[in-house]
GUMAR-668423 format. One record per residue (C-alpha): residue number from 1; residue in one letter; x negated, y, z. Coordinates in steps of 0.1 Angstrom, whole numbers, padded with zeros to 4 digits. Example, Ala and Ser with C-alpha at 12.3 -4.5 7.8 and 13.67 -1.06 7.14 Angstrom:
2
+-----+-----+-------+-------+-------+
:   n : res :     u :     v :     w :
+-----+-----+-------+-------+-------+
:   1 :   A : -0123 : -0045 :  0078 :
:   2 :   S : -0137 : -0011 :  0071 :
+-----+-----+-------+-------+-------+
end
This chain:
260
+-----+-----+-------+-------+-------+
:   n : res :     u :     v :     w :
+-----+-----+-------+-------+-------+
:   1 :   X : -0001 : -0246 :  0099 :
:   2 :   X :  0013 : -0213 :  0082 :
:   3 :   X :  0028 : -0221 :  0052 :
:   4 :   X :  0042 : -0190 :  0034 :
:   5 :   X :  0020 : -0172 :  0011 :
:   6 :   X :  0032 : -0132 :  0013 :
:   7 :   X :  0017 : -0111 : -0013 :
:   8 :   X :  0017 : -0075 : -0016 :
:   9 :   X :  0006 : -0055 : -0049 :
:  10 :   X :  0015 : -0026 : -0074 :
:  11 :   X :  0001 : -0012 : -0105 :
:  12 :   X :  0006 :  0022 : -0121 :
:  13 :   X :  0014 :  0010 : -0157 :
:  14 :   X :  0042 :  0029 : -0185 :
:  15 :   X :  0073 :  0005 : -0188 :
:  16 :   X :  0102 :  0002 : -0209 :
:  17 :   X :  0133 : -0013 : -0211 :
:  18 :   X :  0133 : -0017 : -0176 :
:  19 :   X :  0168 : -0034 : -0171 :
:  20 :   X :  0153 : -0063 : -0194 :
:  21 :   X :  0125 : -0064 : -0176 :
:  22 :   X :  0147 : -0064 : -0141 :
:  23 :   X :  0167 : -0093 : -0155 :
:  24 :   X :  0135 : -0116 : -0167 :
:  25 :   X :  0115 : -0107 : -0132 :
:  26 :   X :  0150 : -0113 : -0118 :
:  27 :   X :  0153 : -0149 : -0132 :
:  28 :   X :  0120 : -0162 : -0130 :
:  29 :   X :  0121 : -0154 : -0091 :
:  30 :   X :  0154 : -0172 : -0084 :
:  31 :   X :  0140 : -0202 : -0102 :
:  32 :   X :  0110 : -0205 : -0076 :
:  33 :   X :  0134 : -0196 : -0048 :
:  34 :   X :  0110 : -0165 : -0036 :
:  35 :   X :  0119 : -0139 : -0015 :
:  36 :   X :  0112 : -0102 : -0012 :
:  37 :   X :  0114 : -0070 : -0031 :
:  38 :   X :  0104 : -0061 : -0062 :
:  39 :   X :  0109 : -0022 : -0075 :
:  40 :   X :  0107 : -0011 : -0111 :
:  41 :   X :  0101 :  0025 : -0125 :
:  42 :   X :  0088 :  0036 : -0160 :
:  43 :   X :  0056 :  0046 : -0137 :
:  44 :   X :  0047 :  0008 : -0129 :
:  45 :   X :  0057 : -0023 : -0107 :
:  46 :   X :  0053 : -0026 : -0070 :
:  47 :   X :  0058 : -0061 : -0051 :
:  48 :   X :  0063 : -0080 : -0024 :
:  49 :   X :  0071 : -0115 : -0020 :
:  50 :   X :  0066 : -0145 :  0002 :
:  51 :   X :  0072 : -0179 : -0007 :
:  52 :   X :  0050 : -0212 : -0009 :
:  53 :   X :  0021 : -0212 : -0024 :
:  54 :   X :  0024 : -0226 : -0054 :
:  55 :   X :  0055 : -0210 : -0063 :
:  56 :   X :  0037 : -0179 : -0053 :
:  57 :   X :  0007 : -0183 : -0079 :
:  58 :   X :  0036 : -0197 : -0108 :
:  59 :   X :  0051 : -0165 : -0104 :
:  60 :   X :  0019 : -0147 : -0106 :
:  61 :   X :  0009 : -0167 : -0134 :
:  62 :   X :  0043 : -0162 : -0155 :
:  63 :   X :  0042 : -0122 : -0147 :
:  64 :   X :  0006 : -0120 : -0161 :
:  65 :   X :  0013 : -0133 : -0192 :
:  66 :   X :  0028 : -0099 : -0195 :
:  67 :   X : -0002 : -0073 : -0211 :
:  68 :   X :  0007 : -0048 : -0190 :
:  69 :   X :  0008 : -0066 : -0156 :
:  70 :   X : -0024 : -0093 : -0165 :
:  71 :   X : -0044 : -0073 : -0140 :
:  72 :   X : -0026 : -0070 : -0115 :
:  73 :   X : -0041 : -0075 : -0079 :
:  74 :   X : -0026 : -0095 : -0053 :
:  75 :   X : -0036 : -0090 : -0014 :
:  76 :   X : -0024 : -0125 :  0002 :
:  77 :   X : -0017 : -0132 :  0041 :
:  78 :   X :  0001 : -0160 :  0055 :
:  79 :   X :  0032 : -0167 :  0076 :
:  80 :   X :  0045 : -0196 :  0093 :
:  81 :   X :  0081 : -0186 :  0084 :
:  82 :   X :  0099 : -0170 :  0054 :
:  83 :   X :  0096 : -0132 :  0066 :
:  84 :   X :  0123 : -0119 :  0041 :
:  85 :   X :  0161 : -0120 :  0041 :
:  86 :   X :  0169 : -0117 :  0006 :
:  87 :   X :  0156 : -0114 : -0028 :
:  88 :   X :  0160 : -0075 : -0044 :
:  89 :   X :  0144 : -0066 : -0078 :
:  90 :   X :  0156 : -0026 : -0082 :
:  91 :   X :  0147 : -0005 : -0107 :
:  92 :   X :  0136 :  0033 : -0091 :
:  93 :   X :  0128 :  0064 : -0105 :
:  94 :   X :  0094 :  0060 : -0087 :
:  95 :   X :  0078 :  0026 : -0070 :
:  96 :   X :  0070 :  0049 : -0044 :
:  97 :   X :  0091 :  0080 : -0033 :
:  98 :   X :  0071 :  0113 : -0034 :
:  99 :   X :  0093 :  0137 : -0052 :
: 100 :   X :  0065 :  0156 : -0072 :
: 101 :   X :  0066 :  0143 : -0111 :
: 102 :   X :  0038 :  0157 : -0121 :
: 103 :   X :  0017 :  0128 : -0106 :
: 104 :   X :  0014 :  0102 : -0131 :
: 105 :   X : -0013 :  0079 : -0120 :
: 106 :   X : -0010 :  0056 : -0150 :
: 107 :   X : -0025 :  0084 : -0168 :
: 108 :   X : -0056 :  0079 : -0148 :
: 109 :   X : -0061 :  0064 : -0109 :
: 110 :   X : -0076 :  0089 : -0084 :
: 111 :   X : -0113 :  0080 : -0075 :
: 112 :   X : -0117 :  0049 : -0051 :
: 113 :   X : -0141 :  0038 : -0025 :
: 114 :   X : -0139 :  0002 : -0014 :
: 115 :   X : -0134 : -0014 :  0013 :
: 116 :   X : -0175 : -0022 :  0025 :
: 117 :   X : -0184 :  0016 :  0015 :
: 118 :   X : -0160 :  0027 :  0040 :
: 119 :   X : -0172 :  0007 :  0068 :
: 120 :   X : -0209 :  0022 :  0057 :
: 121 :   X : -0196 :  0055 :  0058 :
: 122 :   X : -0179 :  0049 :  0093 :
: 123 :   X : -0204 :  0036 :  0107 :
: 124 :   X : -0232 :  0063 :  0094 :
: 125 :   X : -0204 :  0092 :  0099 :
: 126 :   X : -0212 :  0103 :  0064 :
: 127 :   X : -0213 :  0096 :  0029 :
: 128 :   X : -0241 :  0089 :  0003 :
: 129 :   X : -0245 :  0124 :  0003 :
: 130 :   X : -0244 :  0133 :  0039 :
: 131 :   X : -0208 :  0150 :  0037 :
: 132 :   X : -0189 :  0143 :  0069 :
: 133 :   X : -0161 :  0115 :  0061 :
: 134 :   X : -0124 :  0115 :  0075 :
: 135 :   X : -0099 :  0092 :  0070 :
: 136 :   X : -0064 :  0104 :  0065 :
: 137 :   X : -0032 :  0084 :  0070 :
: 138 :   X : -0009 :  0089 :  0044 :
: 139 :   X :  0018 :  0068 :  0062 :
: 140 :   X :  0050 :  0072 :  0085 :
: 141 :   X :  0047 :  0081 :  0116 :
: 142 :   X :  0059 :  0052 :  0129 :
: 143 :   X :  0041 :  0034 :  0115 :
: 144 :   X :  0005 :  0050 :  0129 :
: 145 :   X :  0017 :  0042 :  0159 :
: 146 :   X :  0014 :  0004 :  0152 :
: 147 :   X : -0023 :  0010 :  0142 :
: 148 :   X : -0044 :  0032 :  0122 :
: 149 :   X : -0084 :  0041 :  0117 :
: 150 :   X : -0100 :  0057 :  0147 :
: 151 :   X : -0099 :  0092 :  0147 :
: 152 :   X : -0081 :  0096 :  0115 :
: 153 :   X : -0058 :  0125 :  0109 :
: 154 :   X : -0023 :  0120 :  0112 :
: 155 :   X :  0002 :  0151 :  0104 :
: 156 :   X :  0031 :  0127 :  0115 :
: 157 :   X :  0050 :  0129 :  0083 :
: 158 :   X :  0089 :  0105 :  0086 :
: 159 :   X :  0087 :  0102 :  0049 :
: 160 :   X :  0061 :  0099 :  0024 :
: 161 :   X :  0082 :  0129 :  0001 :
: 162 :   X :  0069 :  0155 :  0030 :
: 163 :   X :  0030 :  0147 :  0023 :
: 164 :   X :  0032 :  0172 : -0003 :
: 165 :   X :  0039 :  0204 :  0017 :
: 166 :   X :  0024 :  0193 :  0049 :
: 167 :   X : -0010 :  0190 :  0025 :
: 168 :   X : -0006 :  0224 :  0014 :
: 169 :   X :  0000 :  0238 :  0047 :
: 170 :   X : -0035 :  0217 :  0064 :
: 171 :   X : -0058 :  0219 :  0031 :
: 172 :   X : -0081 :  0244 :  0048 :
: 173 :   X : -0087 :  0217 :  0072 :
: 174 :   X : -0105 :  0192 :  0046 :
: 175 :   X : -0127 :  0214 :  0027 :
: 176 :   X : -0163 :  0207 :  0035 :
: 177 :   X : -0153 :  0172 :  0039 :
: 178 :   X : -0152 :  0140 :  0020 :
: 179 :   X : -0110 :  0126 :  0023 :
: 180 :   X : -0103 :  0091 :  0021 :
: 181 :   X : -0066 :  0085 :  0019 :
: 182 :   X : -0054 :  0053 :  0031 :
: 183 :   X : -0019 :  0035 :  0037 :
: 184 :   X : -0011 : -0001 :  0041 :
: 185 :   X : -0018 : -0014 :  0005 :
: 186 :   X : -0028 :  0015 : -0016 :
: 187 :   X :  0003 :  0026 : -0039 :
: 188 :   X :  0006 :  0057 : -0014 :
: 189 :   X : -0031 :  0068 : -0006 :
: 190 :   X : -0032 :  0067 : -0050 :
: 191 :   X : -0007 :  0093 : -0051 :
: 192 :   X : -0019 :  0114 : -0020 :
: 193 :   X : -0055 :  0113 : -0038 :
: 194 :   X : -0039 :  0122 : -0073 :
: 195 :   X : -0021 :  0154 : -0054 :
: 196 :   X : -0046 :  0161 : -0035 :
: 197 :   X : -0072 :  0163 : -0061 :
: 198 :   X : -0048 :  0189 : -0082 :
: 199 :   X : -0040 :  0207 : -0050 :
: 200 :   X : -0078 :  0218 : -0048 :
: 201 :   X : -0095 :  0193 : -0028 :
: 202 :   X : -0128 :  0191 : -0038 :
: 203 :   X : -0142 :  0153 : -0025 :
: 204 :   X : -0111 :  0128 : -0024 :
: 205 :   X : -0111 :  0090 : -0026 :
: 206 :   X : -0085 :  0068 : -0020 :
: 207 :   X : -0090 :  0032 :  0000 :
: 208 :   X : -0088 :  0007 : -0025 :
: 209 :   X : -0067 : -0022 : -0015 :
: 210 :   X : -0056 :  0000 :  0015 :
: 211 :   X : -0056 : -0014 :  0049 :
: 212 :   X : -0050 : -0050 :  0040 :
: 213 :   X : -0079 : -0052 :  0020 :
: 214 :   X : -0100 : -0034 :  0043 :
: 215 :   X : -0090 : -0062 :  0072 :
: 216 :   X : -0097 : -0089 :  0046 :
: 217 :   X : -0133 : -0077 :  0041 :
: 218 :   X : -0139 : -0061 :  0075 :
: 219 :   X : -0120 : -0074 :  0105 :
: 220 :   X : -0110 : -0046 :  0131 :
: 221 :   X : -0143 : -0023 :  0128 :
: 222 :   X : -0128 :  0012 :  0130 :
: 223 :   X : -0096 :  0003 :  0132 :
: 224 :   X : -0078 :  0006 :  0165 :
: 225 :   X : -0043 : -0016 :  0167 :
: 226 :   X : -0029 : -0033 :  0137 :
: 227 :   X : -0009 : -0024 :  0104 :
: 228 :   X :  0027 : -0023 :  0099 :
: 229 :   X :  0043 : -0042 :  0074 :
: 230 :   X :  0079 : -0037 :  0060 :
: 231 :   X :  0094 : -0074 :  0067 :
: 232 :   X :  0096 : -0098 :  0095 :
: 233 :   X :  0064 : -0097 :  0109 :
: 234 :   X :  0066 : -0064 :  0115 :
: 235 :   X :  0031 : -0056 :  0116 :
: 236 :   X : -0004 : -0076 :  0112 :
: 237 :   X : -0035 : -0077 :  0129 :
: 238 :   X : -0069 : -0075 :  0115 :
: 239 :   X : -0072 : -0112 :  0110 :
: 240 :   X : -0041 : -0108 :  0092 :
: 241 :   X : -0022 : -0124 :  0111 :
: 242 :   X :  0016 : -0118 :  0127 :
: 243 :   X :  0010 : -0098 :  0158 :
: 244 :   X :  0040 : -0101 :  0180 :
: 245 :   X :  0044 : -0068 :  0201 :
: 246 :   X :  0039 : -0041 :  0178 :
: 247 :   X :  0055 : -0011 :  0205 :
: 248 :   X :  0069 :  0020 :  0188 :
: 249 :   X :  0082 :  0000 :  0154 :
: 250 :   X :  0102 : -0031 :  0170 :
: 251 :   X :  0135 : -0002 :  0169 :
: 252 :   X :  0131 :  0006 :  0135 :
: 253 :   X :  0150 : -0012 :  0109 :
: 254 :   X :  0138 : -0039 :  0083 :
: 255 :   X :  0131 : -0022 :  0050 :
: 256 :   X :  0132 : -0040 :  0016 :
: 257 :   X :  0098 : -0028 : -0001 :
: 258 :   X :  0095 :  0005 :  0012 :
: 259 :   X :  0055 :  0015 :  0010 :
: 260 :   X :  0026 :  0000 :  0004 :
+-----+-----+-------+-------+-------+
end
């Protein structure tokens, strides 16, 4: 029976006084003995823990009593072991890295299709209004190795910082087209949508929920391998579970919160 609730989640939200908020996040972890990373920035909050369950939802509960987090949205899987070392609440200049600060996505998220309209448009090969549909990975290389969409276009990026240029340099190919941006839990694809969108592209959405969300709600259809994960288990697959030979990422090093 697995027994460890991990939880992933973000949300693009203005905050202040960040160290305060570092130490209270801080405190109320330690006091459930949870495990994971959390990352602060004055652009929002972006998490993931693992712990049992019903330290898991006390957390939750205590962090939503907080306005600016009471919405926040949780993707859940489960382990049979604690897949984090440590506990690590740092405060960031961004949740996610992308070195471009004139995306602010708490001044509005990027268009979002879910994850049941993305299945639809897979399997028709088009959207509502006929527009072909491609799915780009906004990930690490290494990590599409793991798994990705079928057929989705990869510019194997190392670092999430490089999507900006490599975009520039590859709009021409997505014009005509309607872009869904996807990652593993959707703090990345928002951002690559949000540039995207100001870089010209006409028809962008992001995956909401991003790859975990999608496997929740629709198994493996379209999706070829499974999805890399930044802890123990090093990668999940479409039943979201632990998958134990994930190939090209067993050499790459543990990383405390990374991407989502």
């Amino acid at each position: 029976m697995m027994r460890i609730l991990n939880i992933a989640a973000y949300k693009f939200v203005t905050l202040e006084d960040l160290s305060g908020l570092q130490g209270n996040v801080l405190e109320a972890l330690q006091s459930r003995a949870i495990k994971g990373t959390v990352l602060l920035a004055e652009e929002g909050i972006n998490l993931f823990l693992a712990s049992p369950r019903a330290d898991i939802h006390d957390f939750l509960a205590w962090l939503r009593r907080d306005a600016r987090f009471h919405d926040l949205e949780v993707k859940e899987s489960w382990s049979h072991a604690q897949p984090f070392r440590k506990l690590l609440v740092r405060v960031k200049p961004e949740i996610i890295r992308m070195n471009h600060p004139a995306i602010q996505p708490a001044a509005g998220r990027a268009p979002a299709v879910d994850a049941a309209t993305l299945k639809r448009w897979l399997d028709a090969g088009h959207d509502d209004e006929g527009r072909p549909v491609v799915t780009l990975d906004t990930r690490n290389a290494f990590e599409v190795d793991v798994g990705t969409f079928r057929g989705a276009i990869d510019w194997r990026i190392d670092k999430f910082t490089e999507f900006p240029q490599v975009l520039l340099a590859h709009r021409a190919e997505l014009e005509g087209k309607t872009v869904v941006s996807f990652c593993t839990g959707g703090i990345r694809c928002e951002k690559a949508a949000i540039f995207m969108r100001e870089a010209g592209v006409s028809h962008v959405f992001q995956l909401d929920g991003g790859i975990l969300k999608y496997f929740e709600e629709n198994g493996h259809a379209h999706f070829d391998g499974a999805c890399f994960v930044f802890d123990e288990r090093r990668a999940l697959d479409p039943a979201l579970q632990p998958r134990v030979n994930v190939g090209a990422s067993s050499d790459k090093p543990l990383a405390e919160g990374v991407g989502s």
